[in-house]
N, C-alpha and C positions, 0 to 999 in steps of 0.2 A: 948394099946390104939389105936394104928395106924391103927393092923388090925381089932378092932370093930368098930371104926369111919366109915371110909370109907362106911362100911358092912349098917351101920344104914344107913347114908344117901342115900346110894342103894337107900333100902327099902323104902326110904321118897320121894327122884325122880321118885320113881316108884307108887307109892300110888298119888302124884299129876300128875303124867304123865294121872293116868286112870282118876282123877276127870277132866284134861281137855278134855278128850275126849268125857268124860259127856256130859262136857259143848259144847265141839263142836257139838256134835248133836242136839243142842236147839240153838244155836248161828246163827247169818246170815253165808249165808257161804259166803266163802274169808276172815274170821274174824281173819283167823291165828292160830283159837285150836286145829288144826288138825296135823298141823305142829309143834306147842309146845309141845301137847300131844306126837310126836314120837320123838322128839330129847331125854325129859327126859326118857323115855321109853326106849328106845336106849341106852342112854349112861347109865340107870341103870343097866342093865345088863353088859354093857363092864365094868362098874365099878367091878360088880362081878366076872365078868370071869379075868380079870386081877387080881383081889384079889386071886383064884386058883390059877391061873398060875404062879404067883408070888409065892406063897408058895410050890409050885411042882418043884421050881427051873427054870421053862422054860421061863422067864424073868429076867432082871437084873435090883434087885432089887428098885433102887435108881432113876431110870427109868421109870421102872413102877409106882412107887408114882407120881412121878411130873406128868405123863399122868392121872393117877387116880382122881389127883387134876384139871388140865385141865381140865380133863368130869365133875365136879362137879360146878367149879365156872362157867364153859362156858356155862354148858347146864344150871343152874341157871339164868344166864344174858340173854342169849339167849328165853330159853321159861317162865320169867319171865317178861321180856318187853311187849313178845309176847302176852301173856294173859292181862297183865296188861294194854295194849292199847288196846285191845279187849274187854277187861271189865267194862272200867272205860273213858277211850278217852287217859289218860297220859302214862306218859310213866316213865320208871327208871330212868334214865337221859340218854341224848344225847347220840348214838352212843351204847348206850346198848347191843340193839341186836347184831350188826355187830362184837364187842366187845368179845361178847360172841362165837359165828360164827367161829371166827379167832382163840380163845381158842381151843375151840372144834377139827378145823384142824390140830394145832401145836398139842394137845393134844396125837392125831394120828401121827403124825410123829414123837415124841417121844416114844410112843408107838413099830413102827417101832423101832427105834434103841433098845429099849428095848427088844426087841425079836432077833435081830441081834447081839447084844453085848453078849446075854447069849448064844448062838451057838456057839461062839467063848472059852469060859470059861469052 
């Protein structure tokens, strides 16, 4: 289950990554979709390449999930708000984005370590 989970929601950050980019071309611009569309974008693929690379050995293991999990709850928060105030006026709750933001970073430095830990193993 652990390595199809991840795999699908790839696919589902990346399927909404493209519909806001959609929307970003019809939206005012500075509305944010431009920027929500590339985060989930972005982290759907490092979601995937960390899913290889974890199975090819060249991360540690236990590491790479918890970064995996980072890019999904983060880039959810993050280009969820982001659309969601651009859509609608509201927002997810307070601190949402920023929230998400901060995932997203740690996501990446544990990511780091996970690729530093397995070079040593």
């Amino acid at each position: 289950m652990w390595t199809t989970l991840p795999l699908v929601l790839a696919g589902l950050m990346g399927a909404a990554g493209v519909v806001l980019a959609a929307l970003a071309a019809h939206a005012a611009a500075g509305a944010g979709l431009d920027g929500a569309s590339r985060m989930l974008l972005l982290h759907a693929v490092a979601v995937l390449a960390t899913s290889a690379l974890t199975a090819s050995g060249h991360l540690w293991g236990a590491a790479a999930h918890l970064a995996t999990v980072g890019w999904i709850v983060g880039g959810t928060l993050f280009a969820g708000d982001v659309a969601l105030r651009a859509l609608t006026g509201h927002r997810l709750f307070p601190m949402a984005a920023p929230t998400g933001g901060t995932l997203l970073i740690v996501a990446w430095l544990i990511f780091a370590l996970a690729a530093a830990a397995a070079r040593r193993s």
